[in-house]
C-alpha positions in Angstrom: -11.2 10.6 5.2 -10.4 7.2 6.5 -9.3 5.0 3.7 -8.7 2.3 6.0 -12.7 1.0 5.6 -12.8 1.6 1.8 -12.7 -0.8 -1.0 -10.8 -0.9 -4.6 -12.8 -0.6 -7.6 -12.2 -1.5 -11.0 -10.2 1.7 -12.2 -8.5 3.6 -15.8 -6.5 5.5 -17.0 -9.3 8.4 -15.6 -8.1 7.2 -12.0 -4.7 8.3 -12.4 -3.5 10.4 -9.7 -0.7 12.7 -9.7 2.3 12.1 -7.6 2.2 15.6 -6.4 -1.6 15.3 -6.1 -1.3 12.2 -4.2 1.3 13.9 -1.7 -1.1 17.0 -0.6 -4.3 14.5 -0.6 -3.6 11.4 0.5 0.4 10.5 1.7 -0.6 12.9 4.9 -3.6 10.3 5.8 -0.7 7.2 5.9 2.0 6.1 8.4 4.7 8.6 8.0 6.9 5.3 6.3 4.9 5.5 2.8 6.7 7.1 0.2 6.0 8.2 -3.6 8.4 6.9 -6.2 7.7 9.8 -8.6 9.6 8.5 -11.8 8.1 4.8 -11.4 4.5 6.3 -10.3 4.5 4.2 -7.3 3.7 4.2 -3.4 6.0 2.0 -1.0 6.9 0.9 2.4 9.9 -1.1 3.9 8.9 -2.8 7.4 11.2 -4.3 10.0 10.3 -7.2 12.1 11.7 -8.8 14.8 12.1 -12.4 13.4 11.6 -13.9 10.7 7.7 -15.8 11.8 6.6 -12.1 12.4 7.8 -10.8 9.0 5.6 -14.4 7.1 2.2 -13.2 9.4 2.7 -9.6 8.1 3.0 -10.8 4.6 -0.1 -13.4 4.9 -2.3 -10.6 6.0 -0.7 -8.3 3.3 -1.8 -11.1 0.5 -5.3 -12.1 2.1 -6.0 -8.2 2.4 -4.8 -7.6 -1.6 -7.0 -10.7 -2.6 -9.8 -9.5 -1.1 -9.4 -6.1 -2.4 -8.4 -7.4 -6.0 -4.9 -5.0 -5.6 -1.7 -6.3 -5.1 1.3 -5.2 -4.2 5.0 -5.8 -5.4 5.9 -7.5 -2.2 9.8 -8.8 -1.1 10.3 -10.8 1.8 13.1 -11.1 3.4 14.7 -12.2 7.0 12.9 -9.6 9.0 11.9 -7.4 6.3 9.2 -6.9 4.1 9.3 -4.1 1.5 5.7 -3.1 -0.7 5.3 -1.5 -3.5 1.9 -0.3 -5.0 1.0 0.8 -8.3 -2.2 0.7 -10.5 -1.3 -1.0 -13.9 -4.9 0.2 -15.3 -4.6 3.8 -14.8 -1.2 4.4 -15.6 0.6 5.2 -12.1 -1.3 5.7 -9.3 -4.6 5.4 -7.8 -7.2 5.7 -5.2 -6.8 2.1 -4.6 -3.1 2.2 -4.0 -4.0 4.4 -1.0 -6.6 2.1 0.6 -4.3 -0.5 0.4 -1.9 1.2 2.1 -4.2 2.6 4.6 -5.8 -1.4 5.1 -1.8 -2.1 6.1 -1.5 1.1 8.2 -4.8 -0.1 10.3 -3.6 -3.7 10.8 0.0 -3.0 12.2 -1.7 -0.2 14.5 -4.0 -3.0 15.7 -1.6 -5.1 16.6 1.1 -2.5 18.0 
């Protein structure tokens, strides 16, 4: 399954995956960097960059990407780090979407090495 080329949908509280669910189905398909939060129901990254221009282009595509998608991420910026965290508010905890999201991001830093 490559969530990398699909798109959010409007989701509820049908959506709701499982964090255990969500680690035998669909944490194996993402860089090995994305981690559940099981008590806040939520999947995140930290990235390192080398400066600080490189950490702002990451984070531009990151909010053009959720925009499109209608999903956004808690996202903190800072010198060379960015740190996301995704979560569906409508279904409860997690979601399909959280995953494609994830995936999108996964895709673009691959792209560009």
């Amino acid at each position: 399954m490559d969530l990398s080329t699909a798109h959010c949908r409007e989701v509820s509280g049908k959506d709701r995956i499982e964090p255990a669910q969500a680690e035998q189905e669909y944490l194996p398909l993402l860089h090995e960097a994305w981690l559940i939060e099981p008590n806040s129901q939520s999947l995140h990254c930290e990235y390192s960059f080398d400066n600080y221009a490189e950490v702002m282009a990451f984070a531009n595509f990151v909010a053009w990407m959720a925009n499109r998608e209608n999903h956004h991420p808690v996202m903190i910026l800072e010198y060379r780090r960015c740190k996301l965290e995704f979560t569906t508010h409508s279904a409860g905890g997690l979601s399909l979407n959280d995953f494609i999201c994830a995936a999108k991001i996964d895709h673009y830093l691959e792209s560009f090495g």
